[in-house]
N, C-alpha and C positions, 0 to 999 in steps of 0.2 A: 716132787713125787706126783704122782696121781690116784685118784681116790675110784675106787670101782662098785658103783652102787647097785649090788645087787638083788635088792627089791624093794618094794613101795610099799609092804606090807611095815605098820607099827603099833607097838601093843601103848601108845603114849599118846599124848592131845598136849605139847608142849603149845605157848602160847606165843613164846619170840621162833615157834620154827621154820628154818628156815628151808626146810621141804615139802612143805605143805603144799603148795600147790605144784610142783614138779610131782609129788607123788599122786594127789588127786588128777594130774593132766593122764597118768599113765593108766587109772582105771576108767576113767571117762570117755576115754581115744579108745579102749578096746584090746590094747597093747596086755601083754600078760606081765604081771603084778611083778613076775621072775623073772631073772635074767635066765639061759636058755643056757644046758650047758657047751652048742656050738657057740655062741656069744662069749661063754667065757673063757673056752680057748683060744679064741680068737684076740682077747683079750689080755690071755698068757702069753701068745707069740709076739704080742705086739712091746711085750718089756721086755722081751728075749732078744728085740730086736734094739731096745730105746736102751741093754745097757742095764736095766732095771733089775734091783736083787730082792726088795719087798713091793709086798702086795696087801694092799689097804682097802679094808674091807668096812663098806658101810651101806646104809640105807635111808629110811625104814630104819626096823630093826635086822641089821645083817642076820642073825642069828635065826630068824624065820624063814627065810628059803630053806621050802622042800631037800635041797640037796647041801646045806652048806656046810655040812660036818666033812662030806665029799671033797666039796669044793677047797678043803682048807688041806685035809690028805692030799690030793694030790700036787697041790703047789709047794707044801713044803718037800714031798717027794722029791720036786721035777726043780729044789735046790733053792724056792723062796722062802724068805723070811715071812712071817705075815703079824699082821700089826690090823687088828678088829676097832671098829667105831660104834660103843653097844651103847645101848642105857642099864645092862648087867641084868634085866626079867628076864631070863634066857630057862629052857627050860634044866632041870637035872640034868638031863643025860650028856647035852652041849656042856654044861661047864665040866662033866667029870672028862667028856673027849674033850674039851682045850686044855683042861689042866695036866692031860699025858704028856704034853710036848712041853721042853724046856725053856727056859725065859729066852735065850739066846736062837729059840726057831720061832717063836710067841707071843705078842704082848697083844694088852687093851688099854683102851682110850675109855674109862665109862664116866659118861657125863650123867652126872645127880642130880642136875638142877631140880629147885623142888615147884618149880610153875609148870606142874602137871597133879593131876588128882586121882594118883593111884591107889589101887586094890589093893587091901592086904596080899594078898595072895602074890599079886606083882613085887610088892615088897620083901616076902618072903623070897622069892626066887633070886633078886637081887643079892641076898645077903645071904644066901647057898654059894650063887656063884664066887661073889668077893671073898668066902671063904675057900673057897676050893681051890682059885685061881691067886691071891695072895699077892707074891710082889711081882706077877707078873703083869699086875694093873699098876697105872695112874688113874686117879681122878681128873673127872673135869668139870667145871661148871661155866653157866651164859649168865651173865652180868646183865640185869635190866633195869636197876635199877641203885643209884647210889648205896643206899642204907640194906647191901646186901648181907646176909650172915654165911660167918666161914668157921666158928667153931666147931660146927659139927663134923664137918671134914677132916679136921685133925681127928677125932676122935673114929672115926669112919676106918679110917689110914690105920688108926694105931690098934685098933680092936681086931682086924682083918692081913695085919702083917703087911700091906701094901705098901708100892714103891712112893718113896716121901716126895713125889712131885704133884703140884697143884697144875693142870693146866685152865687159863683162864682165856676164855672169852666174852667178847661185848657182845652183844645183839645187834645183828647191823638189821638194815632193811632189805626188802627183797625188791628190786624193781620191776614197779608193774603188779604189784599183789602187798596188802596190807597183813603186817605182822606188828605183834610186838617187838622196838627195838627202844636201843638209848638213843639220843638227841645230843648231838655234838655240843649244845651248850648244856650240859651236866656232865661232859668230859672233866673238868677239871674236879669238882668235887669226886669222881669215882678214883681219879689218879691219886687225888688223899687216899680214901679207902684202901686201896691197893697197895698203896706204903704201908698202913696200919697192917692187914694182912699179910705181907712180906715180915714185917721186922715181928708178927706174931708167929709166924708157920718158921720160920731157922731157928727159934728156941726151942723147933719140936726137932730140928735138923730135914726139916722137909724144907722144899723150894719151890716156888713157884714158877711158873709159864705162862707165856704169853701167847695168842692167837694173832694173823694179820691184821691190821686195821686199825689200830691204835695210833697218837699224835702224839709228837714233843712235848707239844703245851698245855699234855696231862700232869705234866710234874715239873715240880720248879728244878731247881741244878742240887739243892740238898735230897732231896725225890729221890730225883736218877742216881744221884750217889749210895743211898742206900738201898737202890735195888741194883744194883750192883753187885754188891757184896751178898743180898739177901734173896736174890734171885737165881733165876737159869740165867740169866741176860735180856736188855731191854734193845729192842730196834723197831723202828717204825716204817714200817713194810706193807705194802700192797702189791700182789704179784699174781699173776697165774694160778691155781693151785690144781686146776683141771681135775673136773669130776665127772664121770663114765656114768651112763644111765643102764637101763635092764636092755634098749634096745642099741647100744652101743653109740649114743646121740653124748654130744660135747660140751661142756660150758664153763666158762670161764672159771666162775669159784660159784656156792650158792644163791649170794646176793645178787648176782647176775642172774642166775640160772635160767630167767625168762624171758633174756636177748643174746643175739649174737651166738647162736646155739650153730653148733657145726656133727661131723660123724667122725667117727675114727680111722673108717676107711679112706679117707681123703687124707692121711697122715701115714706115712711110713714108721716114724717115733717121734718121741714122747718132745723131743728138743725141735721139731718140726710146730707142734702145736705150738710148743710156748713160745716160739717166732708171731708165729700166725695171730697171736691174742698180745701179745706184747703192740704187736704195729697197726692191731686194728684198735687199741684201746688207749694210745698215744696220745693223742687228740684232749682226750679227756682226761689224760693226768694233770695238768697246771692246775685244774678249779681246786683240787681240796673240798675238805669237808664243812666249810666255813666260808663266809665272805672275807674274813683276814686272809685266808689259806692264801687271794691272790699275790699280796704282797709279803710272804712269809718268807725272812731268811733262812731260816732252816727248809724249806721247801724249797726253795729258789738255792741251794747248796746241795743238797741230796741229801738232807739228813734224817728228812721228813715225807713221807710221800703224801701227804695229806691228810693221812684217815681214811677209811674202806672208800671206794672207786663207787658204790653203789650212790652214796649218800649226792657225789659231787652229777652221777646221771641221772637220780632221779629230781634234781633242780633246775634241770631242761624242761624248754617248751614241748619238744618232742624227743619220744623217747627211738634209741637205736631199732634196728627193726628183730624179730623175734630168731631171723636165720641171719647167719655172716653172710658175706659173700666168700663162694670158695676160693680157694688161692689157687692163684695160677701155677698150671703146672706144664711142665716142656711137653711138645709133642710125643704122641708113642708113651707117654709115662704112666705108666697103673700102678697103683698102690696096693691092688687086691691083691690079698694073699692065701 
């Protein structure tokens, strides 16, 4: 998929986020906070073309663009699915229009994490919308640290009617800019944790998920076997995930976000890109997340891609530089459209 970040505005001060400085570059540059709505058609034609049936919506908080109760009318109009990336402080009016449309034109992604120090008043809005919007949410939360708590999420889930899926992620780093993230040696003790939370959330009949960037040798083989059965499924994946900014600028996934940044219009679709970032990011797949990663059978078999691609560039002397180079394209060929 690709992810279309429609503004740099957020009502949050998370402290592993991973936008923080892509969103601080877009008010410092001058650049408007919003994506524009010629930008985001240009941006509809461009899935229209790549084959694409949802539209993923994030930021910031997506939910604060001036126009984006619009922006969600006319995609599901024009026959998109759409699938929101919130923290759920959205105001009234936004969760009564999401919750008009049905799960199957609809969903959200809302990430909980509690490493931010919110308002009542933020809290309240949260627990409007989760009401309103029901199971047409997932939770999510960012992992920073081993000894994290997840009872309150079941109870989250079960007081709000919400769909029984936990989605989890680690905190990577951002290359080039300092966040809170984990440290690939306290991988293994989160991968305990994460069994404990699995075989505790399938007594509630909820399941958990997994985010990119995770390692085999988070879990022993009894581990994986119970997430298996107590899971969505476990695989260790590092790819692409391509994310759209307000000025229609490219980048790999957000740990990348502040190298190797490319436009959209140098792309006809979406399987162009993921060529483009696949071959220029090659290079740097064998390191891994770890100094074992080099000799690691599971990585050296494909079973493993090492752990987030961030971790293994930002243990370079020198880092990639902030633009790709564009890809070559035949004579005579424009992509504008």
């Amino acid at each position: 998929m690709a992810n279309l970040l429609v503004t740099s505005r957020c009502n949050r001060n998370c402290s592993f986020c991973f936008a923080r400085k892509r969103l601080s570059r877009t008010r410092s540059d001058g650049d408007s906070r919003d994506m524009s709505r010629d930008s985001f058609n240009r941006f509809i034609d461009f899935l229209k073309r790549s084959d694409v049936h949802e539209l993923r919506l994030l930021g910031g908080e997506p939910t604060l663009h001036p126009a984006f109760e619009e922006m969600v009318g006319q995609a599901i109009k024009e026959g998109f699915r759409v699938h929101v990336f919130t923290n759920g402080m959205m105001a009234g009016r936004t969760a009564d229009f999401l919750a008009s449309y049905p799960c199957d034109r609809l969903s959200a992604l809302c990430n909980i994490s509690p490493q931010a120090r919110d308002t009542e008043s933020l809290k309240q809005r949260r627990e409007y919308a989760l009401a309103k919007l029901g199971s047409r949410v997932s939770l999510g939360i960012t992992v920073t640290s081993p000894d994290f708590e997840f009872e309150w999420l079941i109870d989250v889930i079960k007081r709000h009617g919400l769909k029984r899926r936990i989605r989890i992620g680690v905190a990577q780093p951002i290359v080039g800019e300092a966040n809170e993230y984990l440290e690939p040696t306290q991988y293994r003790a989160v991968g305990k944790a994460l069994t404990q939370m699995a075989r505790r959330c399938v007594q509630e009949d909820i399941l958990i998920g997994f985010d990119c960037g995770l390692t085999l040798c988070m879990f022993s083989e009894e581990e994986i076997g119970v997430l298996a059965t107590c899971s969505e499924g476990f695989s260790c994946v590092c790819r692409p995930i391509l994310d759209i900014g307000p000025q229609l600028d490219v980048w790999h996934c957000f740990p990348l976000s502040e190298i190797l940044n490319t436009h959209l219009e140098s792309f006809s679709t979406r399987s162009e890109i993921l060529r483009h970032y696949e071959k220029i990011t090659h290079p740097f797949r064998s390191l891994g997340c770890r100094p074992e990663c080099i000799k690691c059978n599971y990585l050296r078999r494909g079973q493993c891609t090492g752990g987030c691609l961030a971790h293994a560039i930002k243990s370079l002397n020198r880092m990639p530089p902030r633009l790709a180079v564009e890809p070559a394209r035949a004579a005579g060929e424009d992509n504008r459209h």
